[in-house]
N, C-alpha and C positions, 0 to 999 in steps of 0.2 A: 504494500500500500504506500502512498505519494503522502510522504508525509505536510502536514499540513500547516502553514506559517502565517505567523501576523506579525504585525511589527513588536509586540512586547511576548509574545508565545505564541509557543506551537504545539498542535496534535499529534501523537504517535503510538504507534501499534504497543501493547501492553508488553514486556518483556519479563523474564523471570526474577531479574532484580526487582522488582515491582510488588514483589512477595512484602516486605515489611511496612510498603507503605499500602498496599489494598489493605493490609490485615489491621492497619489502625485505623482506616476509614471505615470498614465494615463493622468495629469492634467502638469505633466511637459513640456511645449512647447519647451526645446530645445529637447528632446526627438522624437516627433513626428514624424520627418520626418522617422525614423527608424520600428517605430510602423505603420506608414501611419495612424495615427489620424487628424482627422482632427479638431475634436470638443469635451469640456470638456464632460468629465462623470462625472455624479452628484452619491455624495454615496450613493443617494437611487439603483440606477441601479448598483453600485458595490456589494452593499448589498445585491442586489437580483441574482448577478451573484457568490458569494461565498455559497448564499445555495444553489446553483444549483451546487455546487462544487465538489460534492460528487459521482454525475455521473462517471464512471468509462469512460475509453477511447473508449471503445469499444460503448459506448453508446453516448455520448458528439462528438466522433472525434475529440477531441483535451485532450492535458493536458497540464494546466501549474502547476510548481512547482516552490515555495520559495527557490533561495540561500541564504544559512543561514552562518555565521561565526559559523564555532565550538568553539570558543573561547569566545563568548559571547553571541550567539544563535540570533544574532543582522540580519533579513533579510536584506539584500544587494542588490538584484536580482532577476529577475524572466526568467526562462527559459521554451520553450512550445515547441512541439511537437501540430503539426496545420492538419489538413487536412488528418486526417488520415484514409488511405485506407488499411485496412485489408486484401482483397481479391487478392488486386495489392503489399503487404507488402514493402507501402511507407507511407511515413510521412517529412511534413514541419518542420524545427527546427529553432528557433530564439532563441535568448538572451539579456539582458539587463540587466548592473550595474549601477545602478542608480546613482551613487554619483563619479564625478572626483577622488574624494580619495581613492575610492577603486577599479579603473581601474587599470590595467597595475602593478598587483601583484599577478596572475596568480590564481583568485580565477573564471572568468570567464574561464580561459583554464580548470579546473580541474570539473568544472560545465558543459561544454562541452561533457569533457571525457564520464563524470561519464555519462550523457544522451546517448551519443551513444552505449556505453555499455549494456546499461538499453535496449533501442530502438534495440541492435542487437542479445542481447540473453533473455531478458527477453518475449520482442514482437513480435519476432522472423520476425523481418523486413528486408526486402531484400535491401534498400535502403531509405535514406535521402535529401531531399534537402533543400536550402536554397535562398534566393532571397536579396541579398546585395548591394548600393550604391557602383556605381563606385571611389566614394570621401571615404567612408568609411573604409579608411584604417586600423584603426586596426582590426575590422572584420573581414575584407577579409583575414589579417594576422592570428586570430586565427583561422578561419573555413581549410583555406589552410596548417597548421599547421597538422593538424588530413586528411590530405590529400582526401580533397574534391577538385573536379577538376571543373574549370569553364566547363561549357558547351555551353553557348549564353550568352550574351549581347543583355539587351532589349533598346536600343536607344529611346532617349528623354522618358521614361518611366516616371518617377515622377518630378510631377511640383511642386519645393518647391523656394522659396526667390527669386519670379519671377522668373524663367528660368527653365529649363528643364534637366534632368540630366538622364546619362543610369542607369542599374541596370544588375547584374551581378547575372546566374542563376547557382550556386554551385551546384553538387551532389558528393555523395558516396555511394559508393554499394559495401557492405559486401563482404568481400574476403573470 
């Protein structure tokens, strides 16, 4: 795969090094509610899901890929492309920067970008959606940013910190 660049990061196919840092993003519980994890992943089962890695999208239906800093080649993030229907040329798109520190300096907007880009002329997909917490304000800020438009509200949909919370169903479809 053609690895994928913006001027402060780039995308790149998952590698085995990749083992300690998937294992603390999967393993991070404030994270979870965004992932909908509900239970640790052991690095044997990460282990065994980066060689499986190599699957191409067409084959797996999904891909994720490493946000990397260009500046230090430091992964930051991981962005996916989920459920991917060829036939229907749709596809789920999530995001995740791991670390407070490097939220909110526009390396998940450009990591964004660069996937719909990729998702609209590489894979020649007719549309994207995405599935985001009503609470999860700055999300919904960068998804609506790249002008995805709500469509529905899933009421009382995920049950996290005792209580119920909706979930907002994002799409965009290629102009």
């Amino acid at each position: 795969m053609v690895t994928l660049q913006g001027n402060t990061i780039f995308l790149r196919a998952l590698e085995p090094e990749d083992l300690v840092f998937i294992y603390r993003i999967e393993n991070d519980e404030n994270i979870w509610e965004v992932s909908n994890t509900q239970t640790p992943y052991s690095k044997f089962l990460i282990t065994q899901y980066l060689e499986n890695a190599h699957q191409d999208i067409y084959e797996a239906k999904q891909l994720r890929l490493a946000i990397c800093k260009i500046e230090n080649l430091e992964a930051i993030g991981l962005i996916d492309l989920f459920d991917f229907d060829p036939k229907n040329k749709r596809a789920g798109v999530g995001i995740i920067i791991q670390n407070n520190v490097d939220r909110n300096n526009g390396f998940g907007k450009e990591a964004l970008g660069l996937m719909i880009n990729y998702a609209f002329h590489q894979l020649q997909l007719h549309q994207l959606y995405a599935n985001i917490s009503t609470e999860n304000l700055p999300s919904l800020s960068l998804f609506t940013t790249f002008e995805f438009e709500k469509i529905g509200v899933k009421k009382d949909w995920n049950f996290t910190n005792n209580s119920f919370h909706d979930e907002v169903l994002l799409q965009l479809i290629k102009k």
